[in-house]
C-alpha distance (Angstrom), angle and dihedral (degrees) to the residues before:
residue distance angle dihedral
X1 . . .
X2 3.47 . .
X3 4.41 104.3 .
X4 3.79 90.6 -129.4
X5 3.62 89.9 67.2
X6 3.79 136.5 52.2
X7 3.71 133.7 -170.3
X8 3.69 118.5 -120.7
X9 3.66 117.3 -175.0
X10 3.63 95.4 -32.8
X11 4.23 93.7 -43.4
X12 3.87 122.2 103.5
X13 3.41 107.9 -127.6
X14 3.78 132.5 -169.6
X15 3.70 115.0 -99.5
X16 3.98 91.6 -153.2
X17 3.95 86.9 177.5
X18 3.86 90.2 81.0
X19 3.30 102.1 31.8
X20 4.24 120.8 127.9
X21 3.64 133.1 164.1
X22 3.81 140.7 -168.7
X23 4.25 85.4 -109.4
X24 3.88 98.8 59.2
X25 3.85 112.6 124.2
X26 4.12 105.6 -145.1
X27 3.57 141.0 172.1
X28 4.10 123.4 -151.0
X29 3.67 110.1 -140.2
X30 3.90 109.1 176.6
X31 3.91 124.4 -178.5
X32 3.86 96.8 -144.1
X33 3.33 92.8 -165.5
X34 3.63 104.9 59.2
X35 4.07 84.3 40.1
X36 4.06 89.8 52.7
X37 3.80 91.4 47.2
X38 4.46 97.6 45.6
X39 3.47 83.5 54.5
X40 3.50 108.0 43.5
X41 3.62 92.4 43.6
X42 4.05 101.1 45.1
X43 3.60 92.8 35.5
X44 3.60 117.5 17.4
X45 3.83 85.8 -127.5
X46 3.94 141.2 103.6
X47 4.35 123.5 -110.9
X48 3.42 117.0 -103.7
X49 3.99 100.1 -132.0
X50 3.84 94.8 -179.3
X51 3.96 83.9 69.1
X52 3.60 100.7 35.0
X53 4.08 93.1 55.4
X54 4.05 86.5 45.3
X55 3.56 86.8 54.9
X56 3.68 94.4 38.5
X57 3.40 95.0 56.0
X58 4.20 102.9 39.7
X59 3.70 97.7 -166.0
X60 3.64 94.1 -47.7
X61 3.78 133.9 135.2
X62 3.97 107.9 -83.4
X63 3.70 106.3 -147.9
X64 3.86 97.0 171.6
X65 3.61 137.0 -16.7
X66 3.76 119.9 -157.2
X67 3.54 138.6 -176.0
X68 3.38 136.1 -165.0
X69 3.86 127.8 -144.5
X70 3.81 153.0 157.4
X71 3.61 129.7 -127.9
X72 3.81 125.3 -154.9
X73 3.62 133.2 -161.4
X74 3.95 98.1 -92.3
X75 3.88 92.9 57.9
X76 3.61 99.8 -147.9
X77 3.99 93.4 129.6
X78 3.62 77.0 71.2
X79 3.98 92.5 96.3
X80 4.17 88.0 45.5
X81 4.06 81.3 62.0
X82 3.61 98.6 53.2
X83 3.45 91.9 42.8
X84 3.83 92.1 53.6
X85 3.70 91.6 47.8
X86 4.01 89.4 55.0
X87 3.80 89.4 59.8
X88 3.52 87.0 52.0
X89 3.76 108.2 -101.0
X90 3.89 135.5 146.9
X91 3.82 101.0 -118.1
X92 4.42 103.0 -145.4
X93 3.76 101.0 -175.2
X94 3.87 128.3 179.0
X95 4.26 121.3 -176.4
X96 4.01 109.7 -106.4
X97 4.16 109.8 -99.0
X98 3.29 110.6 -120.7
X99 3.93 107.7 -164.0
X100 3.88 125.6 -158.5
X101 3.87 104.7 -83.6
X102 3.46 96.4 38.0
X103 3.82 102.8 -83.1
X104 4.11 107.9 144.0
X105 4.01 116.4 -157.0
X106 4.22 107.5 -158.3
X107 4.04 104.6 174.0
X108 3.73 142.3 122.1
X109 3.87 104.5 -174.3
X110 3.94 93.4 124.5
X111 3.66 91.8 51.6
X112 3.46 104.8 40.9
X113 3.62 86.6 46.9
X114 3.93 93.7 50.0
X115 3.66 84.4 50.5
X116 3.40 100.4 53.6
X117 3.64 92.8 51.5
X118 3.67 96.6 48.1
X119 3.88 91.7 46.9
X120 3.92 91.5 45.7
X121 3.99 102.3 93.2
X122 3.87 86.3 57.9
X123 3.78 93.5 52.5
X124 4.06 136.9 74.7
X125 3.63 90.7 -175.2
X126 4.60 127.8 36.0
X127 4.02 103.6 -169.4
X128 4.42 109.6 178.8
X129 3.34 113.1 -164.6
X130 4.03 99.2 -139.2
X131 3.52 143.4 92.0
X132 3.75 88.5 -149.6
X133 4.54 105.0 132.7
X134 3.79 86.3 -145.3
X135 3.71 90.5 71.0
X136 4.30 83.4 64.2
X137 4.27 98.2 89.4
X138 4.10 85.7 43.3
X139 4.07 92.3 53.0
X140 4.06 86.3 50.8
X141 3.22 93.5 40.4
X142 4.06 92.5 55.2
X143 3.88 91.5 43.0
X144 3.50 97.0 45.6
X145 3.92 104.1 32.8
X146 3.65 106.8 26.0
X147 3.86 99.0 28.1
X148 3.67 99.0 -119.4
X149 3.51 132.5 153.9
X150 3.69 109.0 -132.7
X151 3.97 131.8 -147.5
X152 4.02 120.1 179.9
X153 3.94 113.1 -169.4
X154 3.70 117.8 -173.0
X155 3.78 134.5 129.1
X156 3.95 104.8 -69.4
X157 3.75 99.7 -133.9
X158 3.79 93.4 64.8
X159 4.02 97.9 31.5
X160 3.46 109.7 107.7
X161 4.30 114.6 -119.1
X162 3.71 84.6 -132.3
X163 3.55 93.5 70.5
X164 3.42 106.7 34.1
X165 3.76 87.6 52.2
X166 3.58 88.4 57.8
X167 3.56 104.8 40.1
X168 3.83 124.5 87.9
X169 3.89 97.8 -119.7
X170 4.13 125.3 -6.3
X171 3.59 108.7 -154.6
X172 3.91 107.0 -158.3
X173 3.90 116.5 -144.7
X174 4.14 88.4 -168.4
X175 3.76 87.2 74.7
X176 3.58 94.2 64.9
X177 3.46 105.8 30.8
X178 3.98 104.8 168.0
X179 3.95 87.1 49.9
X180 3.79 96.6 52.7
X181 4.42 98.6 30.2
X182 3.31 135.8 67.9
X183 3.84 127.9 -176.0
């Protein structure tokens, strides 16, 4: 049976959960950071964003596609950057803290989130690109406040339950690994 549909006692009934269509409005907000990280750390490899926006998007109206990152002192993210901006992405970028002691503090949760929320009257659909569990108030915030369906795709061994349980639909790159990778 087809997944947008579901029986219930003998009726078909609309599964509205999964539902997308050529006329959505989204916005692609990705946390590079946590994305780098998952796949560095499961599989020694880099994300292939080129395929994770086309999948992101599904043949649906891009309004804007953001993504967050750090710089560092050395600059060589630099050519990540201009890469991102070739597929068409908003580059946000913020210099790595670097707290007495050593400690270093690299995220963009506040601001991605702020984002999201500002951009959300414009847009049908909100799809983050993290795994990242602090991301779960935001996605019931958009679906309950804003009205927006809301997709999370990440790499399913470091996506937190919470937030795929909450989200409308979790796409999960793991499961096709040579699409979504590159070496």
């Amino acid at each position: 049976m087809n997944k947008k549909l579901q029986k219930n006692d003998g009726n078909i009934v609309l599964n509205y959960k999964n539902i997308k269509h050529k006329d959505q409005r989204i916005g692609v907000f990705v946390d590079a950071q946590n994305m780098y990280h998952s796949a560095r750390n499961l599989y020694k490899a880099r994300v292939n964003f080129k395929e994770v926006l086309e999948t992101a998007v599904a043949g649906r109206i891009l309004i804007r596609a953001i993504t967050y990152v750090i710089s560092t002192e050395s600059g060589e993210e630099k050519i990540f950057f201009e890469a991102m901006e070739k597929l068409g992405f908003e580059i946000k970028e913020k210099d790595l803290q670097i707290f007495a002691g050593g400690a270093k503090k690299a995220d963009w949760d506040v601001g991605l989130a702020v984002d999201t929320i500002k951009l959300a009257d414009k847009l049908d659909v909100v799809v983050i690109v993290s795994g990242d569990g602090d991301y779960e108030p935001l996605v019931e915030y958009l679906k309950i406040n804003k009205g927006c369906r809301v997709e999370t795709v990440a790499f399913g061994e470091s996506t937190s339950s919470k937030l795929i349980e909450v989200a409308d639909e979790f796409t999960d790159l793991s499961r096709d690994k040579k699409r979504y990778l590159m070496k």
